[in-house]
C-alpha positions as CSV (number, residue, x, y, z in Angstrom):
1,X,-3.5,22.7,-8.4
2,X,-1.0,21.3,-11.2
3,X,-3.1,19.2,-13.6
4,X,-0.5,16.7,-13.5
5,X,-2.0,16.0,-10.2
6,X,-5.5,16.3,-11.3
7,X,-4.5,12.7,-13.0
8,X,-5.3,11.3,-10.0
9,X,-6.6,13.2,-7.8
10,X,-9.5,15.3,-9.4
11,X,-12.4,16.7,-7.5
12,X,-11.4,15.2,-4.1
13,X,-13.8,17.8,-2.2
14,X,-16.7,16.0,-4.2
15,X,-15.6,12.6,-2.8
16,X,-18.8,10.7,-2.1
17,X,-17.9,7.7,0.1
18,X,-21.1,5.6,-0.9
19,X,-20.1,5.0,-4.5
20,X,-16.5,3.8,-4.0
21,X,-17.4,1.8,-1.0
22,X,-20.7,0.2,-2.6
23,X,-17.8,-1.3,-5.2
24,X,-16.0,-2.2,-3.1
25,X,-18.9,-4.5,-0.7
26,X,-19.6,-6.2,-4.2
27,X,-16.0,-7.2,-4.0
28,X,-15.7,-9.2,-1.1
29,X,-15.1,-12.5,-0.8
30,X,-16.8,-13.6,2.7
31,X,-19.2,-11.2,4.4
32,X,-17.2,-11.0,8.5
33,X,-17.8,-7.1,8.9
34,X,-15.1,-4.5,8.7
35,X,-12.3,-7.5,8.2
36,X,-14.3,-8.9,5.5
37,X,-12.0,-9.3,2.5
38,X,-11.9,-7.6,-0.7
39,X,-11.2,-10.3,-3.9
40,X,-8.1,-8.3,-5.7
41,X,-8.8,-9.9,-8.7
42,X,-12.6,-7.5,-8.7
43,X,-9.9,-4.1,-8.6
44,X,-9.8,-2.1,-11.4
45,X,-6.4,-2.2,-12.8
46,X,-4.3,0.9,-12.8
47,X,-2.3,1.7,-15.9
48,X,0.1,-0.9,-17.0
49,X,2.6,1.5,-18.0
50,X,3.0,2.8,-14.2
51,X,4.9,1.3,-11.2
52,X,5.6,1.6,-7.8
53,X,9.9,1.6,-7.3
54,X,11.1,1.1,-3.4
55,X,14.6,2.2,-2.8
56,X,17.0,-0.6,-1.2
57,X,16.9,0.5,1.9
58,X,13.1,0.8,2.2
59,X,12.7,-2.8,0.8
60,X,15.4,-4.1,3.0
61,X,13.0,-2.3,5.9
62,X,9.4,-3.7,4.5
63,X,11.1,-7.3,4.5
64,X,12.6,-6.7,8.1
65,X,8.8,-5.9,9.3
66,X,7.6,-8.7,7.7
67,X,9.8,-11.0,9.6
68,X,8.7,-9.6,12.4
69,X,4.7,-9.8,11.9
70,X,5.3,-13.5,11.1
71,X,7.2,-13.9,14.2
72,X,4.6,-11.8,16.6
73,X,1.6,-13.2,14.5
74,X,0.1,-9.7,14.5
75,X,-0.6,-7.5,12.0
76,X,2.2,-4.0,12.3
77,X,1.6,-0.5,10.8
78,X,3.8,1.6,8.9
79,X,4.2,4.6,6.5
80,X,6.2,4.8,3.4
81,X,7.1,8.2,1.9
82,X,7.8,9.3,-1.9
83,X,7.0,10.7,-4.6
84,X,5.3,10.6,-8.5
85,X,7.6,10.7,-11.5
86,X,5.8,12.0,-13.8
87,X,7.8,11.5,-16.4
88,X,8.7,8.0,-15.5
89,X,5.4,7.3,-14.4
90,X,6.7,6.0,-11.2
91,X,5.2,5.9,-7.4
92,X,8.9,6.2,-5.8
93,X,9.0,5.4,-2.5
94,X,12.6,6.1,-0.3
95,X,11.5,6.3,2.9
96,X,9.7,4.4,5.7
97,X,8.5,4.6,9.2
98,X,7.1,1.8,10.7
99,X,5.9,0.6,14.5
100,X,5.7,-2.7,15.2
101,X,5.4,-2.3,18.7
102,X,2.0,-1.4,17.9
103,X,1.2,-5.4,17.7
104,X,-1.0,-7.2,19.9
105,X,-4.0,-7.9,17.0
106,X,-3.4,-10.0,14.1
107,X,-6.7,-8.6,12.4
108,X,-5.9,-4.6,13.1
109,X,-3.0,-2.7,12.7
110,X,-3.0,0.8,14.7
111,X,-1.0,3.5,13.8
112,X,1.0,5.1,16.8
113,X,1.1,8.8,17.8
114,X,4.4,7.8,16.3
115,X,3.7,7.5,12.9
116,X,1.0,10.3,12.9
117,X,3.6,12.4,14.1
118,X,5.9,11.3,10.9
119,X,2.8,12.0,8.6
120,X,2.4,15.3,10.4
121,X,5.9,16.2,9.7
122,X,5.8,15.2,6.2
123,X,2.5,16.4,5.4
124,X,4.1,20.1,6.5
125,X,7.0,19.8,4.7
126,X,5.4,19.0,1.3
127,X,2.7,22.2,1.7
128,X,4.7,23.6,-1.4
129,X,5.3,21.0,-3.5
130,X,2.6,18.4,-5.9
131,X,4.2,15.2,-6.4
132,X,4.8,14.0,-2.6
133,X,2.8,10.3,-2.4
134,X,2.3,8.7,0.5
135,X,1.2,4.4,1.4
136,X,-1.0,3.5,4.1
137,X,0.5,0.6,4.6
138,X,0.3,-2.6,7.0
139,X,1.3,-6.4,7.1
140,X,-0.5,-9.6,7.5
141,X,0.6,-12.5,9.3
142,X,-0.4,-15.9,8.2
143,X,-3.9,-16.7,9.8
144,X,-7.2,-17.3,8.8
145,X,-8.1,-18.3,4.9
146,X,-7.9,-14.9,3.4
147,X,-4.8,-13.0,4.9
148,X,-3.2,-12.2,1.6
149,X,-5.9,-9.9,0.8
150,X,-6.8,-5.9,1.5
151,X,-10.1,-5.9,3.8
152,X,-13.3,-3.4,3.7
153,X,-12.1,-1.8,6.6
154,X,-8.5,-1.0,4.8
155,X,-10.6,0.3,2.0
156,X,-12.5,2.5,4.1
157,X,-9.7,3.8,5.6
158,X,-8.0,4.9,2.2
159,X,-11.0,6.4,1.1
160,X,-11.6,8.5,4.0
161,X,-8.0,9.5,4.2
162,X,-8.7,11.5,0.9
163,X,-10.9,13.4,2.6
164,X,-8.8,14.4,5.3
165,X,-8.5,18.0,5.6
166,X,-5.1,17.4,6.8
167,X,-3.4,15.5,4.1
168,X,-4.8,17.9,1.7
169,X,-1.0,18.7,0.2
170,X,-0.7,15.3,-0.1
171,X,-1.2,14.8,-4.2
172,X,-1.8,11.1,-4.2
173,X,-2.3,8.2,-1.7
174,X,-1.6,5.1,-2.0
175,X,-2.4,1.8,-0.1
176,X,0.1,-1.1,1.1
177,X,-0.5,-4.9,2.0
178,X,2.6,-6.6,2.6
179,X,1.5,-10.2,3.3
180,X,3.2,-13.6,2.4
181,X,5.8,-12.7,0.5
182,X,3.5,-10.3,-2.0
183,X,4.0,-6.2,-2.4
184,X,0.7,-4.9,-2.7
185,X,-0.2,-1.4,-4.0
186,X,-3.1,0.1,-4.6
187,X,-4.0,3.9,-5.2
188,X,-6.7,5.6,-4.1
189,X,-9.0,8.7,-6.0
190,X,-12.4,9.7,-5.8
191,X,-13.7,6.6,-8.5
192,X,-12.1,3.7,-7.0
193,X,-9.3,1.7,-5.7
194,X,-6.9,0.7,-8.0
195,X,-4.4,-2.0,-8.2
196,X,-0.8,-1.1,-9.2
197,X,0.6,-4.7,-10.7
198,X,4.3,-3.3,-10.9
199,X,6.1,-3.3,-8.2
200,X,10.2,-3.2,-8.1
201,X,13.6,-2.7,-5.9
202,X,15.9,-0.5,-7.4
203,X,19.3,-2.3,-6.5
204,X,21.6,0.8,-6.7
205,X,24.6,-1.7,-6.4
206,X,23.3,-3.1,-9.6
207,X,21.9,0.0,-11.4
208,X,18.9,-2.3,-12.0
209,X,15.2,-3.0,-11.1
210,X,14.2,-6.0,-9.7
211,X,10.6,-7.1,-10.1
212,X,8.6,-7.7,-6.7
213,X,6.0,-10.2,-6.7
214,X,2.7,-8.9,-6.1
215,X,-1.0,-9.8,-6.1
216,X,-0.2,-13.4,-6.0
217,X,-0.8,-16.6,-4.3
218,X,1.6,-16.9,-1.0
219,X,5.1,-16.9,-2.9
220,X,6.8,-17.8,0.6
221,X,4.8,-20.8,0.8
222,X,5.3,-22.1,-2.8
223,X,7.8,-25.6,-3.1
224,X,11.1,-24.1,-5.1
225,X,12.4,-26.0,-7.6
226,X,15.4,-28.5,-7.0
227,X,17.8,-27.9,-9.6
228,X,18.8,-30.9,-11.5
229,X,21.4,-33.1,-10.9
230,X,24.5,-33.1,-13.4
C-alpha cells in the first residue's frame, strides 16, 4: 500500500470498534438509541488545509435529492464517487448515485441493491488504483430537534464499513449528511471520525470554487437580508 494512503488509512485490519465508538457515545447530544445524535461541534477537526470539491453536476444532483427528502419527509440514500488529490489535498467527488425511492422512513435511510450494485462496480474498477474515495452519504428532512446532525447509528455504519472486506481497494471513506441547506463531510480511519469544514462547488462555467455551507445552523431556514432601499 502507497503511504500516501497510509495518511489516512493506516492499520485498518487492527480497527477496534470499541475505541472509536466509545468517543463517539460521549458525543451525543440526547441518549434515543441508534438515532441518538452526535453533537458535531465534539468531532475532531480534520486538517484545515483539506477540502472536499463536488463537481457541478454532482452538486446540482445532491440539491435535487434534497428537494426531494423535504418534499417526501423521509430521509434518501445515496453514493458519491471520487477521488484524493494529493497534491491539492482535495476529496473530489464527480459522481453520484442516489435512490430516493428507497424513502418511506424519515429516521433511516436504506441503501438499495441499486446502490450496492454501483459500489460493487466501483469497488472492482478501482482494485488497481489508491486514491478512489468514496461518501456514505444520506439526507435529512426537517423533523424532530436534532435533524441537522450525524446519528450513532451513521457513525457505526462508517466505522464498520472500514472493515469491510469488500471495500478493501477503497483508500479512504468518507461520510455525507446533507440536511437543511448544510454539506456535511466527515472521514472516517481507524482513530476517529473527522469533520472536513471545507466544502466547495467547482463552477466550471466560472473556473471558480464556490464555498458550501457546512456544519451550521439550518441556512435554509435563516431570514435573508432585505437590501436597502435607495
Amino acid at each position: 500500500m502507497d503511504a500516501k494512503t497510509n495518511v489516512f488509512n493506516k492499520a485498518i485490519v487492527n480497527l477496534q470498534n470499541s475505541a472509536v465508538m466509545g468517543r463517539m457515545k460521549n458525543r451525543i447530544i440526547a441518549d434515543y438509541d441508534e438515532n441518538s445524535p452526535v453533537d458535531s461541534a465534539q468531532l475532531p477537526h480534520l486538517n484545515s488545509r483539506i477540502a472536499v470539491v463536488l463537481t457541478d453536476a454532482v452538486y446540482e444532483t445532491l440539491q435535487m435529492i434534497a428537494d426531494i427528502t423535504n418534499d417526501i419527509g423521509n430521509e434518501a440514500p445515496f453514493l458519491l464517487f471520487g477521488k484524493y488529490d494529493y497534491d491539492n489535498e482535495m476529496f473530489v467527488f464527480d459522481d453520484i448515485e442516489g435512490d430516493a425511492s428507497v424513502g418511506g422512513n424519515p429516521h433511516e435511510a436504506n441503501a438499495s441493491g441499486y446502490l450496492e450494485q454501483k459500489l460493487a462496480d466501483f469497488v472492482h474498477n478501482s482494485h488497481r488504483e489508491q486514491d478512489k474515495v468514496v461518501a456514505f452519504g444520506h439526507t435529512h428532512p426537517r423533523v424532530g430537534a436534532y435533524y441537522i446532525n450525524f446519528s450513532i447509528g451513521d457513525m457505526r455504519g462508517y466505522i464498520n464499513s472500514l472493515k469491510n472486506p469488500a471495500l478493501k481497494s477503497i483508500s479512504m471513506i468518507c461520510g455525507c449528511l446533507l440536511t437543511g441547506g448544510n454539506f456535511n463531510f466527515v472521514l472516517c480511519n481507524v482513530d476517529d471520525i473527522y469533520r472536513i469544514d471545507n466544502v466547495f462547488v467547482y463552477e466550471k462555467k466560472n473556473d471558480a470554487f464556490k464555498r458550501l455551507p457546512c456544519f451550521g445552523p439550518d441556512v435554509a431556514n435563516i431570514p435573508r437580508r432585505q437590501p436597502r432601499e435607495r
